[in-house]
C-alpha positions in Angstrom: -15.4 125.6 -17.0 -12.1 124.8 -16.4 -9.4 128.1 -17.4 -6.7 127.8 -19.9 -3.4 126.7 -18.0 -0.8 129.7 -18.9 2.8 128.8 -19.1 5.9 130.6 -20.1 5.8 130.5 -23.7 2.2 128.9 -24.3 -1.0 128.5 -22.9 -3.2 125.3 -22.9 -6.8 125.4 -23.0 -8.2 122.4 -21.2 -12.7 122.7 -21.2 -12.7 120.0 -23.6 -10.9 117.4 -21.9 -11.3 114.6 -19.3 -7.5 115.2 -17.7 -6.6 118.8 -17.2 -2.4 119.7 -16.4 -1.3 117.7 -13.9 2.1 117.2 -11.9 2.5 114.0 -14.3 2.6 115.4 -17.5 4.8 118.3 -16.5 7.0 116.0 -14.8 7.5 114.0 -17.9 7.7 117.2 -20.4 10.1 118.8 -18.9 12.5 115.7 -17.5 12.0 113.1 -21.1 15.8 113.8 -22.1 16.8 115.4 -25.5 20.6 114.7 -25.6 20.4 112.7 -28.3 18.8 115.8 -30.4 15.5 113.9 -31.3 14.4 115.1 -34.7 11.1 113.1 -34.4 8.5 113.0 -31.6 5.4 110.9 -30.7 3.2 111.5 -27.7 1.2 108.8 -27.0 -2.3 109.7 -25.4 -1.5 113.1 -25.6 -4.6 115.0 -24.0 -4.5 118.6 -24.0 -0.8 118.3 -25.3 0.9 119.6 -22.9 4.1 117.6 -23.4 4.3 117.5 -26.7 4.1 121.8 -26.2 6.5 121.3 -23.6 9.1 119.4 -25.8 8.5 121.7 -28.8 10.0 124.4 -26.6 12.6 122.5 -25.1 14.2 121.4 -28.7 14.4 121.7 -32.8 12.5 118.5 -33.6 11.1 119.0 -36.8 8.2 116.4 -36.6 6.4 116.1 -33.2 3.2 114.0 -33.4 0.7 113.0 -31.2 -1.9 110.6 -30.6 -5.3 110.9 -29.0 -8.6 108.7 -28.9 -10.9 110.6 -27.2 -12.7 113.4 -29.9 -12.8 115.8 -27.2 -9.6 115.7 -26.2 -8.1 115.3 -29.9 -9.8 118.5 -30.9 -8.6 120.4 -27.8 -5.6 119.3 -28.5 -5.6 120.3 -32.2 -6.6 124.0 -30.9 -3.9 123.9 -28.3 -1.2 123.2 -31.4 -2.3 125.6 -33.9 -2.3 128.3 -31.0 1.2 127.6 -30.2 4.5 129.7 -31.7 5.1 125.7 -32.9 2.1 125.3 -34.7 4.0 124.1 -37.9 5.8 121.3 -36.1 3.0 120.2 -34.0 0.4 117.3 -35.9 -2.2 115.1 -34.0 -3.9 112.2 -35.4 -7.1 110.8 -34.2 -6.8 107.2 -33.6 -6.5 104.3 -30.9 -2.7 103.2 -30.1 -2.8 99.7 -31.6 -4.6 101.2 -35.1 -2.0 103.8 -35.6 1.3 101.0 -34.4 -0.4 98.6 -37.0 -0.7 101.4 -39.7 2.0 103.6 -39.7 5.4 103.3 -41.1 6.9 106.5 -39.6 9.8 105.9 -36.8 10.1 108.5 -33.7 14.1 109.2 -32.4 11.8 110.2 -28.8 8.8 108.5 -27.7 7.0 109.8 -24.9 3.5 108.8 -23.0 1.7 109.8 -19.6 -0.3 106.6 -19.8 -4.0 106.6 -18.0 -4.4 104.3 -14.6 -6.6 104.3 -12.0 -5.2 104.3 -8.6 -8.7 103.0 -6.3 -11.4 100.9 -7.0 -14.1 102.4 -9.0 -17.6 100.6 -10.1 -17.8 100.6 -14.2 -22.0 100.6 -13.1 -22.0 103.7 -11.3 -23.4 106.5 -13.5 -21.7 108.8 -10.7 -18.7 107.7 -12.8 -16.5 110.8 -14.2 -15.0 110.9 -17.8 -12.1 111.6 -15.6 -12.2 108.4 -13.9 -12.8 106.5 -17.4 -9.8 108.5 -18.8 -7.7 107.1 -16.0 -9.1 104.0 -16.2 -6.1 102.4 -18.8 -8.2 99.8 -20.8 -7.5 102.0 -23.6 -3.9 101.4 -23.3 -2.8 98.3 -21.0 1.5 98.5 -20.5 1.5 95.2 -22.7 0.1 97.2 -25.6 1.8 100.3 -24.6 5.4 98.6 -24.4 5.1 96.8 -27.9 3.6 99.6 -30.2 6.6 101.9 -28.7 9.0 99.2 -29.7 7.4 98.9 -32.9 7.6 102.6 -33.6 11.1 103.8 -31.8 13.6 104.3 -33.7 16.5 101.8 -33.4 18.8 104.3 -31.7 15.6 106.1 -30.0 14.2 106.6 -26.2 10.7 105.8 -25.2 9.9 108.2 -22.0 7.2 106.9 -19.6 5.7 108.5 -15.4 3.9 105.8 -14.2 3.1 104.6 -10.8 5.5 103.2 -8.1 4.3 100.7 -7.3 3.4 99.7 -10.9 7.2 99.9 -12.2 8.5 96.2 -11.8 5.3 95.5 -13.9 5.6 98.0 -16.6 9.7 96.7 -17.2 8.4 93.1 -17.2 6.6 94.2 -20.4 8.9 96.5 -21.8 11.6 93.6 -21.4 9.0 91.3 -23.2 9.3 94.1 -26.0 12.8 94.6 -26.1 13.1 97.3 -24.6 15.5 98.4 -21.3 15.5 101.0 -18.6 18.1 103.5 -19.1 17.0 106.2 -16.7 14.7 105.6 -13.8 13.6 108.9 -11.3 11.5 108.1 -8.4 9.5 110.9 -7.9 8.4 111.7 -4.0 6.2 114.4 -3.3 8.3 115.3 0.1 11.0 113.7 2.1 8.5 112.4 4.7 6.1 110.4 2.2 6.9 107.2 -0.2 7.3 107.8 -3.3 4.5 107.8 -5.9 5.7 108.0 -9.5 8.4 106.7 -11.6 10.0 108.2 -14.7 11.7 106.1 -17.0 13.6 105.9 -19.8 14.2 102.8 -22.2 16.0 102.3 -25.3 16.6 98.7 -27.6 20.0 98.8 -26.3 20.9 96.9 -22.8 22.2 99.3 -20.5 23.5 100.6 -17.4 20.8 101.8 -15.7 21.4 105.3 -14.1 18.7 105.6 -10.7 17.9 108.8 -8.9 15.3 110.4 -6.7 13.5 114.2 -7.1 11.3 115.5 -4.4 9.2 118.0 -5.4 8.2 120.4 -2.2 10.4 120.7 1.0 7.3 121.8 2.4 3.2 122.8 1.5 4.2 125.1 -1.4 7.9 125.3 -0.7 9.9 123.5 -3.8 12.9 121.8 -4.0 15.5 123.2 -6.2 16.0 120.3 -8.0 12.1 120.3 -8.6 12.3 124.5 -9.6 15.7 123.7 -12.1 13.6 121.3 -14.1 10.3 123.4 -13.9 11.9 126.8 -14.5 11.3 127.4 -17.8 7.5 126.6 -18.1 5.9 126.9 -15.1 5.2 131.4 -14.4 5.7 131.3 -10.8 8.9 129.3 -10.8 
């Protein structure tokens, strides 16, 4: 059974669901920026909701919603919000992406998701297969769908926050340009200075923009951080 993750101010319990904590989500929790003072959240595909935790410590947003499909993981979830000193802030519905876009009439100032993907090849046959591996696997939520239900539910004026893959990124903006939406913000995230870099952060708005690029390695070496990577941690990680 897998332990409740412990941060700073919370703790997420994480038995219940396919995708425990990750880099990825923390990544995108604690970099997704608030300047704007967002006074309504969405997390798309929330999981253990992590980031919509991390982003009800980081600001005063009075709604922060979240989505998940998976029972499991919407009822860990669930737990994880009423547990939280944000409980009263914190709301996740139960529904598939496309369902909720469709039904809802409720615009977000932030919109943030940790999409699922599956980086390999994996055999849907296989009984071997994980719930792990099917939560990466993004059927659930292709970019095309992803792109145009945050469109649909970002305010005019809002930002839609996304960590995908590298090599993935010219993709993903070909569909958020088919939705109207535009990079505003784009990290590259690199593990160390000696490896290619394996995520992108972005940030889109309806607005066309300069778009402001920049790079954050996350370990100088095994276990030895970057201070760029500990400044933007600080506050949530214990042993940062």
């Amino acid at each position: 059974m897998s332990k409740p993750f412990k941060f700073k101010e919370f703790t997420v319990a994480q038995d219940q669901c396919a995708m425990k904590i990750g880099t990825d989500g923390v990544l995108l929790g604690a970099w997704a920026p608030i300047a704007n003072f967002p006074n309504s959240i969405l997390d798309i595909g929330t999981g253990t909701g992590v980031i919509a935790l991390m982003l009800a410590q980081r600001c005063d947003a009075e709604i922060i919603d979240a989505l998940e499909l998976d029972d499991n993981a919407y009822e860990q979830a669930v737990a994880n919000f009423e547990n939280s000193p944000w409980g009263d802030r914190l709301f996740c519905y139960h529904a598939h992406l496309y369902e909720f876009a469709t039904e809802i009439e409720d615009k977000y100032d932030l919109i943030v998701c940790n999409p699922p993907f599956f980086e390999g090849v994996t055999n849907p046959d296989d009984e071997k297969n994980t719930a792990r591996e099917k939560a990466r696997f993004e059927e659930s939520m292709p970019f095309e769908l992803l792109a145009a239900s945050a469109s649909h539910l970002l305010n005019p004026e809002g930002l839609f926050c996304v960590i995908i893959p590298k090599l993935r990124e010219t993709e993903f903006l070909e569909y958020a340009n088919q939705a109207g939406l535009h990079p505003t913000q784009i990290t590259t995230v690199k593990g160390n200075v000696n490896v290619s870099a394996k995520r992108s952060l972005i940030a889109l708005t309806k607005t066309t923009t300069e778009c402001v690029h920049t790079t954050l390695t996350i370990e100088i070496e095994r276990h030895i951080y970057t201070k760029e990577y500990q400044d933007l941690v600080k506050d949530f990680y214990l042993k940062m």
